[in-house]
Residue, then its C-alpha position, 0 to 999 in steps of 0.5 A: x891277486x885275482x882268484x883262481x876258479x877250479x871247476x869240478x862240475x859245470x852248470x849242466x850236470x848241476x842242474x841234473x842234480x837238482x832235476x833229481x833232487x825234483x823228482x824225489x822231492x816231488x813225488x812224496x806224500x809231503x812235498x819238498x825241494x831241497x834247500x839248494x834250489x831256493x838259492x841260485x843266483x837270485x835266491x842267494x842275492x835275496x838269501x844275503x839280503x835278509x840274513x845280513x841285517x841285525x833283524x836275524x838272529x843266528x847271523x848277529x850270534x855267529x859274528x859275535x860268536x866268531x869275534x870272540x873265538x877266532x883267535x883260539x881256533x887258528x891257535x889249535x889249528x894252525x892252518x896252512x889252508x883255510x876252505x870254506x864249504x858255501x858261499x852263503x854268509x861267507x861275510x861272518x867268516x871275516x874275523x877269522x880272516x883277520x887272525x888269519x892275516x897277522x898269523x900267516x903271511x901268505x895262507x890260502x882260502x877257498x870257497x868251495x861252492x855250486x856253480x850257481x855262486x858265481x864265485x868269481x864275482x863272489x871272491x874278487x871284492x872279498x880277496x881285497x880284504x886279504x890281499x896277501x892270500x892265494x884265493x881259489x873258487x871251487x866250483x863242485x855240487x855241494x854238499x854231494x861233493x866237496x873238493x880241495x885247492x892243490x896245496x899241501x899243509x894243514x887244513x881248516x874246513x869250516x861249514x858256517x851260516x846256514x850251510x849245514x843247518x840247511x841240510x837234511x840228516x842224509x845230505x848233512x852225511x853226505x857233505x861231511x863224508x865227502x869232507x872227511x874224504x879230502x881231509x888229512x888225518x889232523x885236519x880241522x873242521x869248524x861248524x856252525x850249528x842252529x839252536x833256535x832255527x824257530x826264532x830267527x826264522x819267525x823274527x824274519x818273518x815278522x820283521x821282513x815279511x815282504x822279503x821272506x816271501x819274495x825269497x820263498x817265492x824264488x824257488x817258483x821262478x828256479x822251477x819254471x827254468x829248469x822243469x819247463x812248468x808254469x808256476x805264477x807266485x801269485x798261486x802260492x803263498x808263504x808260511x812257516x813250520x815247524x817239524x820237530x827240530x826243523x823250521x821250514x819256509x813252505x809254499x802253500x797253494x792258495x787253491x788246487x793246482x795241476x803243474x805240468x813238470x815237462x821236464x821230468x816227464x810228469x805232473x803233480x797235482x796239489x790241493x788248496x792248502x796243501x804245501x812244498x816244503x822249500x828253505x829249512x834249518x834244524x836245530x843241531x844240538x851238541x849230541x846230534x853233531x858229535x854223533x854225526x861227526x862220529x860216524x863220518x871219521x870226525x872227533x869233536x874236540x871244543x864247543x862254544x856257545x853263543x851268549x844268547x844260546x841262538x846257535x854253538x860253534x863247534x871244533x873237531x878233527x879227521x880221525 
């Protein structure tokens, strides 16, 4: 059955969203930009390309992690509904859905994304894997905002890949705020939450170099599209760093540089050296994600660990 696709914010206020993120993020001391303007359509090609080989970590962790607990969770959460917030790794989510698939005859899976996913084109060849299930594509600006299918039942949210870990504290807030809203007392969220972000992000680094650069890089073409300026990749180079618990990839300008943000009305000048802080992950130990959950209307119910100690996936319920 081909996926129903339910859009709840359409390419322009998307883009507004990001305009926004822009000019907080770049009028700081420290530069920034928020990990969801390093993956439109060609970041999340690049993004999917880097992640699926056996040379990332936390992605051969998360598989193998899920293969061995998949069982147990559709046990304890019995959904009618499983919805899934981002697209990005979606692929790991596979053993869940083949318990899925002998547990409950006709379930329904959701994506819910951005409208730079293209979920469309994203669920068709997934929705073969399980063709009994009724798909839906909904398209809103994650992680302000979430949205459910209309269908009634229990709920199974699940938030895997780099979907939170990408996130800074506030948006992590935000994004699980907007899921407890749409989630019904019972319902269960399934999170995946970094350990060793360092590690998998400097073993990419070492392993695919070429590829991690030209990703970082995306975000330069993303900023020349929607703020009308005229950033050359060859301006910048990529490095890593880490900042307490976040591992972030960095745009580091080889020599000092005046961008024009036509768009947002401003410029910014940046001196040689100096860097914008673009894709990150952060390490989400057991006490910052009960914490969080906490605070949202969440209860951790289970934790598990991945054999290699890369990453924990973890289990709670809406208050």
């Amino acid at each position: 059955m081909k996926p129903h696709i339910l859009i709840h914010c359409v390419p322009e206020d998307y883009s507004a969203a990001l305009r926004a993120d822009a000019r907080e993020g770049l009028t700081g001391q420290h530069k920034r930009l928020s990990s969801r303007w390093c993956l439109d359509g060609r970041g999340r090609r690049l993004f999917e390309r880097l992640t699926s080989g056996g040379d990332y970590l936390l992605g051969v962790a998360e598989r193998e992690l899920l293969s061995r607990i998949a069982v147990e969770v559709l046990r304890i959460s019995h959904p009618r509904t499983v919805i899934h917030i981002g697209s990005v790794g979606l692929g790991r989510a596979r053993p869940l859905w083949r318990v899925l698939r002998s547990a409950i005859p006709t379930p329904t899976v959701a994506v819910c994304d951005t409208p730079h996913a293209s979920l469309e084109r994203v669920l068709w060849p997934l929705s073969t894997e399980l063709p009994t299930a009724d798909w839906y594509g909904l398209v809103c600006e994650v992680p302000t905002e979430v949205t459910v299918p209309p269908i009634d039942g229990r709920r199974l949210f699940t938030c895997l890949g780099e979907n939170l870990g990408a996130l800074l504290p506030s948006e992590r807030l935000r994004l699980l705020t907007s899921i407890r809203r749409h989630s019904q007392p019972g319902d269960q969220l399934l999170l995946t939450a970094p350990l060793r972000a360092f590690d998998a992000l400097a073993d990419l680094t070492d392993n695919q170099a070429d590829d991690v650069t030209e990703f970082n890089r995306n975000v330069l073409y993303v900023l020349n599209h929607l703020l009308d300026t005229d950033c050359t990749e060859t301006a910048f180079e990529h490095s890593l760093a880490k900042v307490g618990r976040r591992t972030e990839f960095r745009l580091r300008a080889r020599n000092d540089i005046r961008l024009p943000l036509l768009t947002l009305g401003f410029h910014i000048e940046l001196a040689a050296k100096e860097e914008i802080a673009t894709f990150g992950l952060t390490d989400l130990p057991a006490e910052v994600v009960s914490a969080e959950l906490t605070r949202t209307g969440f209860a951790l119910d289970d934790t598990w660990i991945a054999d290699s100690h890369e990453l924990a996936i973890h289990l709670a319920h809406a208050l």
